[in-house]
N, C-alpha and C positions, 0 to 999 in steps of 0.2 A: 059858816065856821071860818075862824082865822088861828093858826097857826104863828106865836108868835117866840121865839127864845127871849124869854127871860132878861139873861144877860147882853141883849141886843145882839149876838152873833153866835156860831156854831162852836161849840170847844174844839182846840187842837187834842185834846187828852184825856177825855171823859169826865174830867173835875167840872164841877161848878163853878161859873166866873162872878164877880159882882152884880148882884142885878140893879135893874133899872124900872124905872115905874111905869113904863110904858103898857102892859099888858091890863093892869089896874085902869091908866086914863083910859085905853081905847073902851073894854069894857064898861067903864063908870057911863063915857059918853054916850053908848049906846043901851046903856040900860039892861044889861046881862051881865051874866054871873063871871067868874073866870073859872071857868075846869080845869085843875092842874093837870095837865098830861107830864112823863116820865118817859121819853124814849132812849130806852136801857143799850150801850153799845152804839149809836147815831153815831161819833167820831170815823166808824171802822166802816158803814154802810155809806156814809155819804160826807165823805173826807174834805175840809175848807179846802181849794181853789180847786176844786174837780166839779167839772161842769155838770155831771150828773153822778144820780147815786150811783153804789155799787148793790143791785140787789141780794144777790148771789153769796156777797163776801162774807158776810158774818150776819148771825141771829139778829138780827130786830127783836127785842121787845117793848111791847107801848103797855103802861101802867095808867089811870085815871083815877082820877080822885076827886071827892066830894065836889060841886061846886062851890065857890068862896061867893059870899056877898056880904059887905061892911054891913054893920049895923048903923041904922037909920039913924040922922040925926048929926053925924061925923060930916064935921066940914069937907068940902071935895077933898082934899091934899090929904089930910088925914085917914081920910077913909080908901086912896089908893095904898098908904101907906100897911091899913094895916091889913087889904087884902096884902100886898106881896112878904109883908112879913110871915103871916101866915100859908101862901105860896113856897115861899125859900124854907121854912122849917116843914113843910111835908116833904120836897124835890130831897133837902140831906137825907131823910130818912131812908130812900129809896135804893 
């Protein structure tokens, strides 16, 4: 398992940043699914330039969701595309 944000780096504020397609290629390339994970409050538990978490600080919750796999047939580029659009429109709902 690989653990990857999205947006290529940790939020300063719990929003959601732009994503990036990278969760899609690494998956594509190896041939698995992407499982959306939702780690609910992650800014509070394990804050950007703090060398480790804070366990203690605030509730963690982790959410999963369906795994995503493009439909056959979708050129490479397009079919990372529209695992992570379908990625980012479950993560808002959350």
């Amino acid at each position: 398992p690989v653990l990857v944000f999205p947006e290529g780096t940790r939020t300063r504020d719990g929003r959601l940043g732009r994503f990036r397609e990278g969760p899609a290629l690494f998956a594509r390339r190896a041939g698995v699914p992407v499982v959306p994970v939702y780690l609910c409050r992650s800014e509070r538990c394990w804050p950007r330039g703090s060398a480790l978490p804070r366990p203690f600080g605030s509730r963690l919750e982790i959410r999963f969701g369906a795994p995503l796999r493009a439909p056959a047939g979708l050129p490479p580029r397009d079919a990372d595309r529209w695992i992570m659009r379908r990625l980012e429109a479950w993560m808002r709902l959350q």
